[in-house]
Backbone and ligand atoms as CSV (ligand in chain L), in Angstrom:
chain,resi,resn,atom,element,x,y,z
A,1,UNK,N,N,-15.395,-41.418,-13.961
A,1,UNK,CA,C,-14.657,-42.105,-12.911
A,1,UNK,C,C,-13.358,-42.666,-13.471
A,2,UNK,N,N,-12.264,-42.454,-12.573
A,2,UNK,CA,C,-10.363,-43.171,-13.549
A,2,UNK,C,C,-10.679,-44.534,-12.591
A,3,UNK,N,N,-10.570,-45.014,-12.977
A,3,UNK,CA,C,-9.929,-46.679,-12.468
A,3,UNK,C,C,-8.661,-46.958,-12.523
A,4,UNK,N,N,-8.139,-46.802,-11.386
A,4,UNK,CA,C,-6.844,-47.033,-11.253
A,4,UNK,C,C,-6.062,-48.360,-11.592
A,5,UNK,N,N,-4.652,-48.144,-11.638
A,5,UNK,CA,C,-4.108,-49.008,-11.952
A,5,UNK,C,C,-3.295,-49.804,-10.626
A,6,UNK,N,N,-3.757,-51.034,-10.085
A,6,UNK,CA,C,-3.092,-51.726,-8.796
A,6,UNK,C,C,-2.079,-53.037,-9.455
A,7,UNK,N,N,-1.312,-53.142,-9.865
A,7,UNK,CA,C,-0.543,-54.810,-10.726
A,7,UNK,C,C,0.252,-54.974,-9.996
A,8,UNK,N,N,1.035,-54.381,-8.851
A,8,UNK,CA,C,2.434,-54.409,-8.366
A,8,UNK,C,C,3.491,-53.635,-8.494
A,9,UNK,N,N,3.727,-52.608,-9.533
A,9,UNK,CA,C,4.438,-51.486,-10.321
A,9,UNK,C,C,3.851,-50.218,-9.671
A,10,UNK,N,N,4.654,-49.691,-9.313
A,10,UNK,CA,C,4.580,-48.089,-9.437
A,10,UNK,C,C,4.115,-47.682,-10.662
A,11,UNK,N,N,3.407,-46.408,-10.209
A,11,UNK,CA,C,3.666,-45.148,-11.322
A,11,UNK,C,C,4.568,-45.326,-12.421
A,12,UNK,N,N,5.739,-45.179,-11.475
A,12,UNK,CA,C,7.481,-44.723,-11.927
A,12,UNK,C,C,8.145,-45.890,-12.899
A,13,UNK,N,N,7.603,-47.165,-11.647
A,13,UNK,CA,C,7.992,-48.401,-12.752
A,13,UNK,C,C,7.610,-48.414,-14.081
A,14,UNK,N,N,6.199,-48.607,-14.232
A,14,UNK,CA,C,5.541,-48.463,-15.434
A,14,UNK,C,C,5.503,-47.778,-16.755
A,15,UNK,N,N,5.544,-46.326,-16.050
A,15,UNK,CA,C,6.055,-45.735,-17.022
A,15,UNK,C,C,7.501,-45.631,-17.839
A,16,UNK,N,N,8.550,-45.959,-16.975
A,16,UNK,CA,C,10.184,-46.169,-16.676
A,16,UNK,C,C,9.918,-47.390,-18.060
A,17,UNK,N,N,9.442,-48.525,-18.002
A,17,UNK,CA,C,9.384,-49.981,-18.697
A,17,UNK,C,C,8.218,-49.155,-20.164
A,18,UNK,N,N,7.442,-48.921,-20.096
A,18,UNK,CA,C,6.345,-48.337,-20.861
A,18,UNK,C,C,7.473,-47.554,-22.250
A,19,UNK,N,N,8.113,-47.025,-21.654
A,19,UNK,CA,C,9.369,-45.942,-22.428
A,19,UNK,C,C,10.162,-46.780,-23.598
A,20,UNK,N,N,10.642,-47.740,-22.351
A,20,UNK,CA,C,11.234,-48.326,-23.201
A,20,UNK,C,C,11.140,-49.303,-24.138
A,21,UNK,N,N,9.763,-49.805,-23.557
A,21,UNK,CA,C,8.879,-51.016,-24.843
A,21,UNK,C,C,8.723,-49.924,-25.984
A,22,UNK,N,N,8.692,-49.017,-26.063
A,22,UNK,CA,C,8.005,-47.936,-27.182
A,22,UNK,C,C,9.432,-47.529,-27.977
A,23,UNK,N,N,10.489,-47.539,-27.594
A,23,UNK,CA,C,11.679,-47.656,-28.303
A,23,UNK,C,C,11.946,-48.924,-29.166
A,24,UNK,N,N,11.419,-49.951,-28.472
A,24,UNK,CA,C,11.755,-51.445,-29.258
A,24,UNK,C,C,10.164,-51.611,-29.812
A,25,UNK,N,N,9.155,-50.879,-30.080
A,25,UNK,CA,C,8.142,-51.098,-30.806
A,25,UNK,C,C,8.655,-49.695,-32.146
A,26,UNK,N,N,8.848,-48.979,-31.757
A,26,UNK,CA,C,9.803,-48.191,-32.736
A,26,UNK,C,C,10.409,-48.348,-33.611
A,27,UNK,N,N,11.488,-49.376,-33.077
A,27,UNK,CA,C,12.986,-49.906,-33.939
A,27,UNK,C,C,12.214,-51.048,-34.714
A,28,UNK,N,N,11.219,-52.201,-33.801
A,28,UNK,CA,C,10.990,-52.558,-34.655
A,28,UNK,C,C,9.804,-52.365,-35.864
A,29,UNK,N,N,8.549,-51.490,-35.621
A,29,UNK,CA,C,8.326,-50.784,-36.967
A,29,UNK,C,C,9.119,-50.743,-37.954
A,30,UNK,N,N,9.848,-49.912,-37.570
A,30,UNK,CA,C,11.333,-49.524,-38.711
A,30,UNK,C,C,11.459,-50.816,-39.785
A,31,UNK,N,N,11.899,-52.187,-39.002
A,31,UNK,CA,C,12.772,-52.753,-39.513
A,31,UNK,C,C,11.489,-54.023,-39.895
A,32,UNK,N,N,10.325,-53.494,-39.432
A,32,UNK,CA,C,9.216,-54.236,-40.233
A,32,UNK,C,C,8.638,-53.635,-41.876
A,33,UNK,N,N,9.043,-52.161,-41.380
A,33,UNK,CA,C,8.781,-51.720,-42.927
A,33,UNK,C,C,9.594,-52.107,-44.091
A,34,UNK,N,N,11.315,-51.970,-43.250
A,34,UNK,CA,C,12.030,-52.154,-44.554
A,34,UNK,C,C,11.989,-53.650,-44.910
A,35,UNK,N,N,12.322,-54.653,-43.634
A,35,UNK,CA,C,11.463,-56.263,-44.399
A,35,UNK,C,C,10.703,-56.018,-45.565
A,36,UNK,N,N,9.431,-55.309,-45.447
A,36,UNK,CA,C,8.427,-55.840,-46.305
A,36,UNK,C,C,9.184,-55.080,-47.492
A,37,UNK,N,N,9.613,-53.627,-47.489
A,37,UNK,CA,C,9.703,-53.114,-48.797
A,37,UNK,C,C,11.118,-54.330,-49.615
A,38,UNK,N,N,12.281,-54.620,-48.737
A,38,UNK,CA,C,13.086,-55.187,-49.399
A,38,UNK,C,C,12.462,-56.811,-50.016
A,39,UNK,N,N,11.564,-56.909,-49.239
A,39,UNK,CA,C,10.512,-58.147,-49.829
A,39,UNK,C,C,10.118,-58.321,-51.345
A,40,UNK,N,N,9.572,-56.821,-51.481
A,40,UNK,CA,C,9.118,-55.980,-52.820
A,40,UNK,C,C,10.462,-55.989,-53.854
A,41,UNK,N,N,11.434,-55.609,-53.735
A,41,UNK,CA,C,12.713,-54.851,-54.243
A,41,UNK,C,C,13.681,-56.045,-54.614
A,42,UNK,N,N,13.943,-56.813,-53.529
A,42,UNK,CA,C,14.767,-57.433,-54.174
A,42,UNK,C,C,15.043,-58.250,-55.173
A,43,UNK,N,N,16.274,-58.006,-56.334
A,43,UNK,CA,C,16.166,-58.800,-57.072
A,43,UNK,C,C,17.635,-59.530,-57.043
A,44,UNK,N,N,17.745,-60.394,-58.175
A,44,UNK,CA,C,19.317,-61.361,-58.127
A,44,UNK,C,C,18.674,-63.000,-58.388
A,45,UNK,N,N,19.860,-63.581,-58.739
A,45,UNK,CA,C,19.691,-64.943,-58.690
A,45,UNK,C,C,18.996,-65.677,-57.911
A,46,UNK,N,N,19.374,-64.995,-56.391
A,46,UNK,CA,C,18.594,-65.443,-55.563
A,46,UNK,C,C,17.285,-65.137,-54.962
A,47,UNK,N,N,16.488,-64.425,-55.849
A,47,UNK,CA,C,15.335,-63.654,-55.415
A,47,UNK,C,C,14.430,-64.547,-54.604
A,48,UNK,N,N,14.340,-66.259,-55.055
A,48,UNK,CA,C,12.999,-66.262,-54.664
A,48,UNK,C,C,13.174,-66.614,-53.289
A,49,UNK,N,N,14.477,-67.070,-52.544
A,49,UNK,CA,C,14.604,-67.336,-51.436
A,49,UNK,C,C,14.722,-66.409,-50.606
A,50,UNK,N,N,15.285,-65.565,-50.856
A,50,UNK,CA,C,15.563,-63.999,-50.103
A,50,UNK,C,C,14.053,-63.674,-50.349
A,51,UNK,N,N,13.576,-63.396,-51.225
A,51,UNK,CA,C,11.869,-63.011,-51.042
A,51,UNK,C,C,11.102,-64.116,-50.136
A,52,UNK,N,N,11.387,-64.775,-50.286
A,52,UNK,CA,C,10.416,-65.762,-49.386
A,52,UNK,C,C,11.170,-65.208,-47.890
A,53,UNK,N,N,12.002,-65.730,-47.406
A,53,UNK,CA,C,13.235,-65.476,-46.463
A,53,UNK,C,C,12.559,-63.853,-45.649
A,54,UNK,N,N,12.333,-62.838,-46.666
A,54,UNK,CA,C,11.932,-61.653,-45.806
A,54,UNK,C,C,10.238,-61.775,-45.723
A,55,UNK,N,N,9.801,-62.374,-46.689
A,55,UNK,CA,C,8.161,-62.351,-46.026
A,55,UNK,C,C,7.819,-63.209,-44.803
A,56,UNK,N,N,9.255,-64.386,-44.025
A,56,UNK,CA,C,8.680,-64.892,-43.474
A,56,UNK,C,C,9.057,-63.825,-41.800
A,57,UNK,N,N,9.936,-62.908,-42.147
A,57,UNK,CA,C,10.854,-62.187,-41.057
A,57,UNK,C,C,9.482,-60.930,-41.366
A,58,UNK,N,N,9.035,-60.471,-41.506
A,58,UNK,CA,C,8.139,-58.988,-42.250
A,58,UNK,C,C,6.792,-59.638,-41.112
A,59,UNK,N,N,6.148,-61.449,-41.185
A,59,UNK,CA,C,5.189,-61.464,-40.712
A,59,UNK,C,C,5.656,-61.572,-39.545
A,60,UNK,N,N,6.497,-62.401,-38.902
A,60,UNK,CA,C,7.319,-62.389,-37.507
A,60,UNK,C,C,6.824,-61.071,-36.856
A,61,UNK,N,N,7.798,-60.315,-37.244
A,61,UNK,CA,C,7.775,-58.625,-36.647
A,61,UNK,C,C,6.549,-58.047,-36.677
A,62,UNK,N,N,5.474,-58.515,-37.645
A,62,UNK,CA,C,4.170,-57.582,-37.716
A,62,UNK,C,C,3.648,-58.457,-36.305
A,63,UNK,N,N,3.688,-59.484,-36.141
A,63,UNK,CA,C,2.558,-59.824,-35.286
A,63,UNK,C,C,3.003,-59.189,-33.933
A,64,UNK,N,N,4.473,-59.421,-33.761
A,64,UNK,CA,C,5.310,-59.007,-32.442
A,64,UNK,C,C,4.828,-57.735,-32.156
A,65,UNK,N,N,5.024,-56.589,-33.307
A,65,UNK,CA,C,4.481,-55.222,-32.697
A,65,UNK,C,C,2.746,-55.407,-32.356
A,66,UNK,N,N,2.119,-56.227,-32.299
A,66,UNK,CA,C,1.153,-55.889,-31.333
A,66,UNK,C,C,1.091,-56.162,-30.254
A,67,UNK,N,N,1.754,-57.307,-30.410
A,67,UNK,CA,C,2.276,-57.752,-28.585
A,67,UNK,C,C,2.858,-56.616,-27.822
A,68,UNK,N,N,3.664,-56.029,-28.430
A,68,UNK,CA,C,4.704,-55.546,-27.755
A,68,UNK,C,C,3.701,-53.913,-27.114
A,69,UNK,N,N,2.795,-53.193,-28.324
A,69,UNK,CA,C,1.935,-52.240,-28.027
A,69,UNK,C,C,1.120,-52.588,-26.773
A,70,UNK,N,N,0.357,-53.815,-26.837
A,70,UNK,CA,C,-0.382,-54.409,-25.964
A,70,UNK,C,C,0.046,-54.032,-24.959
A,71,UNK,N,N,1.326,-53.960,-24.883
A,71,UNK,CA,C,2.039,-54.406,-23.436
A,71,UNK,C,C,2.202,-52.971,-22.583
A,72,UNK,N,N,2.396,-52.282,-23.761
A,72,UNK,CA,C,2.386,-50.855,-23.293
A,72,UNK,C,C,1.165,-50.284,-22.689
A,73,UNK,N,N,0.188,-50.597,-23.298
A,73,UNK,CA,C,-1.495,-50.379,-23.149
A,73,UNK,C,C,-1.765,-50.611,-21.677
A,74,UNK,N,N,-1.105,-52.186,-21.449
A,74,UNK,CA,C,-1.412,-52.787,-20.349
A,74,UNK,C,C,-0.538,-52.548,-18.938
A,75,UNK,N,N,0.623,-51.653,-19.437
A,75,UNK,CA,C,1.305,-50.838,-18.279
A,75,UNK,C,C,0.636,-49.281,-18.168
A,76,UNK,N,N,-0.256,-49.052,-18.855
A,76,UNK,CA,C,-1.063,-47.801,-18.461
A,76,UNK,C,C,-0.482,-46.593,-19.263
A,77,UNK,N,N,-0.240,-46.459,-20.459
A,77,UNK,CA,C,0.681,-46.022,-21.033
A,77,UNK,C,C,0.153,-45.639,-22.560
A,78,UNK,N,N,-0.226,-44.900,-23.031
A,78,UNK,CA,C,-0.792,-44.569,-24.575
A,78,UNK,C,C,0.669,-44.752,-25.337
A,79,UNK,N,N,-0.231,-45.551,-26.638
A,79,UNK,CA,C,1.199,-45.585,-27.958
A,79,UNK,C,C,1.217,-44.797,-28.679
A,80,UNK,N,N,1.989,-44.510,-29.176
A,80,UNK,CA,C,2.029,-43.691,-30.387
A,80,UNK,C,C,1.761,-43.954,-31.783
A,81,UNK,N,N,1.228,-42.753,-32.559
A,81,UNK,CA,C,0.490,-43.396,-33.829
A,81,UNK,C,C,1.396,-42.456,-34.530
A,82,UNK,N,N,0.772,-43.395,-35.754
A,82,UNK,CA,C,1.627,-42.534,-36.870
A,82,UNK,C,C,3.185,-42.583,-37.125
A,83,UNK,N,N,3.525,-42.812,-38.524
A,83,UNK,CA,C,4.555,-42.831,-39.094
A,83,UNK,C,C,5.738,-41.811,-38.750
A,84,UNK,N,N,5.243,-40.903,-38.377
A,84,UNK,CA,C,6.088,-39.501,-38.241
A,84,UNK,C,C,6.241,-39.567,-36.713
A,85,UNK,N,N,5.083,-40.440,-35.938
A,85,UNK,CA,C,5.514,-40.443,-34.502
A,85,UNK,C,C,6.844,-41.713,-34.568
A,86,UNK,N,N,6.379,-42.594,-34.936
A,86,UNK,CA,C,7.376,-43.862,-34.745
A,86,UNK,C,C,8.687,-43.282,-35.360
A,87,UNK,N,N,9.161,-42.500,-36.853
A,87,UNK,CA,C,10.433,-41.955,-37.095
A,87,UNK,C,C,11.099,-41.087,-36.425
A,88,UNK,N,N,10.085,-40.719,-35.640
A,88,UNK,CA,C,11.022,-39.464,-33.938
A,88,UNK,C,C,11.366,-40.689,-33.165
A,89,UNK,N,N,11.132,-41.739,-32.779
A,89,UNK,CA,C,11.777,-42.860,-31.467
A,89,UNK,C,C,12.660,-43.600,-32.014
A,90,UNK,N,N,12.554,-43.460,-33.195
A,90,UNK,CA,C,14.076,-44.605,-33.963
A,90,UNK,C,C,15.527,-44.210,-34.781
A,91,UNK,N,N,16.417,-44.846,-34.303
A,91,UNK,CA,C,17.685,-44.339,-35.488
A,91,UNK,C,C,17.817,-45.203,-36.606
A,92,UNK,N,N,16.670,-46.079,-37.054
A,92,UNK,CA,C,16.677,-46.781,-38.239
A,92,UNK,C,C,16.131,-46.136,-39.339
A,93,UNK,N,N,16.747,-46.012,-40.338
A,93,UNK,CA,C,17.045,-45.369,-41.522
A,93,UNK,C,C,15.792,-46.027,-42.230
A,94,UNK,N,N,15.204,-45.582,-43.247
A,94,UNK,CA,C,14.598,-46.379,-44.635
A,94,UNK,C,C,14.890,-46.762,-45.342
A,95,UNK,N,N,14.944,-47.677,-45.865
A,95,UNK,CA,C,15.518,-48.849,-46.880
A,95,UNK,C,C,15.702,-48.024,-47.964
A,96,UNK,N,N,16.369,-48.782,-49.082
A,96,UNK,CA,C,16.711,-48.072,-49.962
A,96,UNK,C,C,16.656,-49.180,-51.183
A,97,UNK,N,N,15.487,-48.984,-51.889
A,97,UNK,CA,C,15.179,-49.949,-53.384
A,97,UNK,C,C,16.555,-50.325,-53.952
A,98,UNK,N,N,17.120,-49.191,-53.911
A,98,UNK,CA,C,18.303,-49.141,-55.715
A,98,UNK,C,C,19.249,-50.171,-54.708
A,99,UNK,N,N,19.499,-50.812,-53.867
A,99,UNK,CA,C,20.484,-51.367,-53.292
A,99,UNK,C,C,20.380,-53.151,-54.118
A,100,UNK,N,N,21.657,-52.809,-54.167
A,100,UNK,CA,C,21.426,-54.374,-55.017
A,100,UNK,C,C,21.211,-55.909,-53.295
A,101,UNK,N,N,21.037,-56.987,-53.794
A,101,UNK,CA,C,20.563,-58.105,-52.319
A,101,UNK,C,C,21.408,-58.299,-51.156
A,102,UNK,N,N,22.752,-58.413,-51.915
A,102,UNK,CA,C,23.447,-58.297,-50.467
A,102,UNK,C,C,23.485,-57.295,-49.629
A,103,UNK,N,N,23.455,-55.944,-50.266
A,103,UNK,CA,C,23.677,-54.904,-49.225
A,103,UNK,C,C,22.525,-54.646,-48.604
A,104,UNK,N,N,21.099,-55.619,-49.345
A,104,UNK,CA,C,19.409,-55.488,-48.376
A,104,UNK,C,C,20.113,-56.049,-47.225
A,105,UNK,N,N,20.425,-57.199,-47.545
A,105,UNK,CA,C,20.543,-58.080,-46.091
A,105,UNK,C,C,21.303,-57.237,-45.210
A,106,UNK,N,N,22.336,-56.918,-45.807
A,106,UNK,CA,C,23.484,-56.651,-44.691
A,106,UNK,C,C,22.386,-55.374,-44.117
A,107,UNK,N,N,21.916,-54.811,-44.715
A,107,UNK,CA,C,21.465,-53.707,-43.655
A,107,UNK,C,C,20.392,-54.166,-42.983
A,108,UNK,N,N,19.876,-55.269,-43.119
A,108,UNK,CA,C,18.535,-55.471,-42.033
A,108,UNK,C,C,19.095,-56.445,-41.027
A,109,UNK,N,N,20.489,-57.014,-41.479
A,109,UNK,CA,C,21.338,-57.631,-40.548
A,109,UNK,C,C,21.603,-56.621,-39.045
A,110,UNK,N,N,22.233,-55.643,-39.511
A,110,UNK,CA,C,22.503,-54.361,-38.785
A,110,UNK,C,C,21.541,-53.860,-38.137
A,111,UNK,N,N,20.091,-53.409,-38.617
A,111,UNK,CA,C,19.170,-52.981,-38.165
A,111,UNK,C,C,18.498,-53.957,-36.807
A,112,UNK,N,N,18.369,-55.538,-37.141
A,112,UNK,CA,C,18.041,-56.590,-36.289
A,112,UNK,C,C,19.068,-56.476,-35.154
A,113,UNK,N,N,20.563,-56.422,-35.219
A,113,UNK,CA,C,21.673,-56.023,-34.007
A,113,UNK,C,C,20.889,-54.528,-33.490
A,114,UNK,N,N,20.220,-53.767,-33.707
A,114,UNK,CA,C,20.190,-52.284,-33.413
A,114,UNK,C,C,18.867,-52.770,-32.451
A,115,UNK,N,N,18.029,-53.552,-32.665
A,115,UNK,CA,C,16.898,-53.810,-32.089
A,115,UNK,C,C,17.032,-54.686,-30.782
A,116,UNK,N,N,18.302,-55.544,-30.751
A,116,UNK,CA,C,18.542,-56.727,-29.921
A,116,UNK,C,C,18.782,-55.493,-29.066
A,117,UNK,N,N,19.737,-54.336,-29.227
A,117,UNK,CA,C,20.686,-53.806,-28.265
A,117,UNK,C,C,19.422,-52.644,-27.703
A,118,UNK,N,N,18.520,-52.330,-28.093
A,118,UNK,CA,C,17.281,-51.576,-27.652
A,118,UNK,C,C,16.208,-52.693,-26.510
A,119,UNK,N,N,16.349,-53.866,-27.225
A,119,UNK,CA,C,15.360,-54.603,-26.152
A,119,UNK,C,C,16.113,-55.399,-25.157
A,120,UNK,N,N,17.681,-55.282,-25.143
A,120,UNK,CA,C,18.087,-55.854,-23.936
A,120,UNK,C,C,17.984,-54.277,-22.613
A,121,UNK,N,N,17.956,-53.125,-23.482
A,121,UNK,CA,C,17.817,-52.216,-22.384
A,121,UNK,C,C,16.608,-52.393,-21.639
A,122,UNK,N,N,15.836,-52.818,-22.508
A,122,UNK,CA,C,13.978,-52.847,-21.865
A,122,UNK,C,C,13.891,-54.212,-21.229
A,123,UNK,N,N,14.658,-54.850,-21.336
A,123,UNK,CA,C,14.731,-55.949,-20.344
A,123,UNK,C,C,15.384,-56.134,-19.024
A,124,UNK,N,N,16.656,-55.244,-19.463
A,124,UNK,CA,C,16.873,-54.427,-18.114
A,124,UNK,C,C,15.772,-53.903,-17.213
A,125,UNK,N,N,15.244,-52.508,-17.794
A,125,UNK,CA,C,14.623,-51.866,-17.074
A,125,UNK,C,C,13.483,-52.608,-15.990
A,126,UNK,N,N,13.209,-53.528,-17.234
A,126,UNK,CA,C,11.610,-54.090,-16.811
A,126,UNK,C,C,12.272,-54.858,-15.368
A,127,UNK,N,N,13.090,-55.881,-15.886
A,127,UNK,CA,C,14.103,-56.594,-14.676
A,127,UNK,C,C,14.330,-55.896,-13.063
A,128,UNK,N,N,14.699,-54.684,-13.763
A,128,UNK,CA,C,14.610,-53.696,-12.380
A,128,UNK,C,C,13.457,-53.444,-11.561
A,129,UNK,N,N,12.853,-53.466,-12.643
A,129,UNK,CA,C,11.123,-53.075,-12.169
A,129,UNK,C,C,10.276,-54.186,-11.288
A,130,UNK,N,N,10.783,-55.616,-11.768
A,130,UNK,CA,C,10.322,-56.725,-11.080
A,130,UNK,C,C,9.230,-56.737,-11.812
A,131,UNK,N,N,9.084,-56.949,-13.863
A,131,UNK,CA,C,7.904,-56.593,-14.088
A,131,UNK,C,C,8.452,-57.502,-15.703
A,132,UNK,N,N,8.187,-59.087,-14.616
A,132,UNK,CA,C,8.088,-60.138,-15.244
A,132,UNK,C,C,7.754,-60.348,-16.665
A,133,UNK,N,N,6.395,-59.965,-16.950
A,133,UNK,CA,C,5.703,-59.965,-18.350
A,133,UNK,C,C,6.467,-59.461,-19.006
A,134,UNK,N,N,6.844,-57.872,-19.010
A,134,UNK,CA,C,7.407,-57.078,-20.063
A,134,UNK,C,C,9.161,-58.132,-20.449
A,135,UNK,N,N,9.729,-58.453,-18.733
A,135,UNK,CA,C,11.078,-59.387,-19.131
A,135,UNK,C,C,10.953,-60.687,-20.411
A,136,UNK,N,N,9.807,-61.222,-20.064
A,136,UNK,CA,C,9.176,-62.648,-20.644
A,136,UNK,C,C,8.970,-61.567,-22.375
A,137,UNK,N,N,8.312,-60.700,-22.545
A,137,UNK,CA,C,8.674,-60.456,-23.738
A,137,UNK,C,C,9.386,-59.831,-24.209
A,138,UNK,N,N,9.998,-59.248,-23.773
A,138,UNK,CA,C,11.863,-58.643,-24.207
A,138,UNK,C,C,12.549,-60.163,-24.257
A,139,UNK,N,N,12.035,-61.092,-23.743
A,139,UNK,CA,C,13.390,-62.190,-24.154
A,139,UNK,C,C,13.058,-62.933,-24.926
A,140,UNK,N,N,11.432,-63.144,-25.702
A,140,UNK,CA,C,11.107,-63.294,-27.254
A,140,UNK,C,C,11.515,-62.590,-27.862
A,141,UNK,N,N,11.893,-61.541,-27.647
A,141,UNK,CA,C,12.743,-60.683,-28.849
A,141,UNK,C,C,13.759,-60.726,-29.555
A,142,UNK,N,N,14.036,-60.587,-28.540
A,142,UNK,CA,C,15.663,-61.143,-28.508
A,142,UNK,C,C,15.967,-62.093,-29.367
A,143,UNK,N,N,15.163,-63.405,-28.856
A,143,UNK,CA,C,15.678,-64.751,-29.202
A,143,UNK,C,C,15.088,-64.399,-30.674
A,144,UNK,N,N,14.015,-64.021,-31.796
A,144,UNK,CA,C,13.917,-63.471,-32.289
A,144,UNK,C,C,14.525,-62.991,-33.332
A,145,UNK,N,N,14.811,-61.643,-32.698
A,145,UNK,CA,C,15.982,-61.164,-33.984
A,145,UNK,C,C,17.062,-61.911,-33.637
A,146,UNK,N,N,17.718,-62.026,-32.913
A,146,UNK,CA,C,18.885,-62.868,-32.762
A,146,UNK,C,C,18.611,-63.783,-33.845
A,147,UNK,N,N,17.849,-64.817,-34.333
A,147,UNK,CA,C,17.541,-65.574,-35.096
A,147,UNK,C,C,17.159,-65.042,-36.992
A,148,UNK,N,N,16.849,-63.887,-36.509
A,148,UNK,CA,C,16.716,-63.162,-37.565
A,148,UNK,C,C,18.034,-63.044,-38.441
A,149,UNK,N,N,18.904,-61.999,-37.495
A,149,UNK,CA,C,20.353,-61.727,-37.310
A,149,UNK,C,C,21.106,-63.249,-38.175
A,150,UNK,N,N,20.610,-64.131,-38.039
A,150,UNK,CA,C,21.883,-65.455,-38.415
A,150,UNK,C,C,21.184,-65.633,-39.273
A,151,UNK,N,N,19.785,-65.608,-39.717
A,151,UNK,CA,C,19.639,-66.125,-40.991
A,151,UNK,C,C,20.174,-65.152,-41.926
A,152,UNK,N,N,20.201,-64.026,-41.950
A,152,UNK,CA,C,20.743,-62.969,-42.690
A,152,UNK,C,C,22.116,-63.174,-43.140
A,153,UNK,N,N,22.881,-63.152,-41.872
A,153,UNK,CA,C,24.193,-63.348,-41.953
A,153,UNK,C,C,24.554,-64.490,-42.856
A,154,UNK,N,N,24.031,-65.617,-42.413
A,154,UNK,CA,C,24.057,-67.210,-43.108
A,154,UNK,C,C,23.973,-66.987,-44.182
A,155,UNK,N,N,22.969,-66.064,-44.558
A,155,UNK,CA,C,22.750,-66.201,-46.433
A,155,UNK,C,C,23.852,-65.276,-47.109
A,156,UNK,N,N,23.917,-64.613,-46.285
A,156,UNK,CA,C,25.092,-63.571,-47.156
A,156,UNK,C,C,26.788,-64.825,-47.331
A,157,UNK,N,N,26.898,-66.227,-46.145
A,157,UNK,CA,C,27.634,-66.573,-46.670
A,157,UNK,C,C,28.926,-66.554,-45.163
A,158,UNK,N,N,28.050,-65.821,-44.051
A,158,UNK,CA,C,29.096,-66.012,-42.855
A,158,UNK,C,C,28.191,-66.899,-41.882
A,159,UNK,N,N,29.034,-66.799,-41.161
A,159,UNK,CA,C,28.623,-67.964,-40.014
A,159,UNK,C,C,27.636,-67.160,-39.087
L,1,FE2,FE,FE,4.500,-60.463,-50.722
């Protein structure tokens, strides 16, 4: 027997919002892996703060991608598994060890802007959709990396 799905959303909605949570569970995978690896990697004067600094951004993002899967689950919608599935939905690159600390940051600086500009689309969509929940967590995101975004920046020394 299927048990349908009745919440208020279409089909069309759902899946339409479903799409695009899976782009910003994508991007941020990505930019949860390279957190943790630049966690691992970085070295410099300033290691222990920048190491501390990304383990506290690495657990942030881990817990978020289950929320964010959840959400997909709960618009009727299968996620995708696997490493090789999540590197087909993202244009975020893999970190790169040999990079000396500033250029970690600056690129997870960049990567966190790449994620804001993916989950304001899904906040759109959802917005369109009249599909509150998914808006309510696209705008933890946001606020989020946005916050992410300035501590990065801050440490490198800009405003
Ligand atoms: Fe650690």
């Amino acid at each position: 027997m299927t048990a349908s799905i009745d919440t208020g959303l279409t089909q069309g909605e759902r899946s339409g919002v479903a799409q695009q949570l899976t782009k910003v569970l994508a991007d941020s995978y990505a930019v949860y892996l390279k957190t943790h690896g630049y966690h691992w990697n970085v070295r410099g004067p300033e290691f222990f703060s920048y190491h501390n600094l990304l383990e506290l951004q690495y657990r942030e993002i881990w817990a978020a991608l289950d929320d964010i899967a959840e959400r997909i689950r709960a618009l009727g919608e299968l996620v995708p598994q696997g490493g090789s599935a999540f590197a087909n939905l993202t244009s975020i690159k893999d970190g790169d060890p040999e990079k000396d600390a500033p250029e970690m940051l600056k690129e997870l600086m960049r990567d966190h802007e790449t994620v804001i500009a993916t989950a304001r689309a899904a906040l759109d969509e959802a917005d369109e959709a009249g599909d509150e929940a998914s808006v309510d967590l696209m705008t933890q995101r946001l606020a989020a990396h946005e916050k992410a975004a300035w501590m990065l920046r801050s440490s490198l020394g800009s405003r």
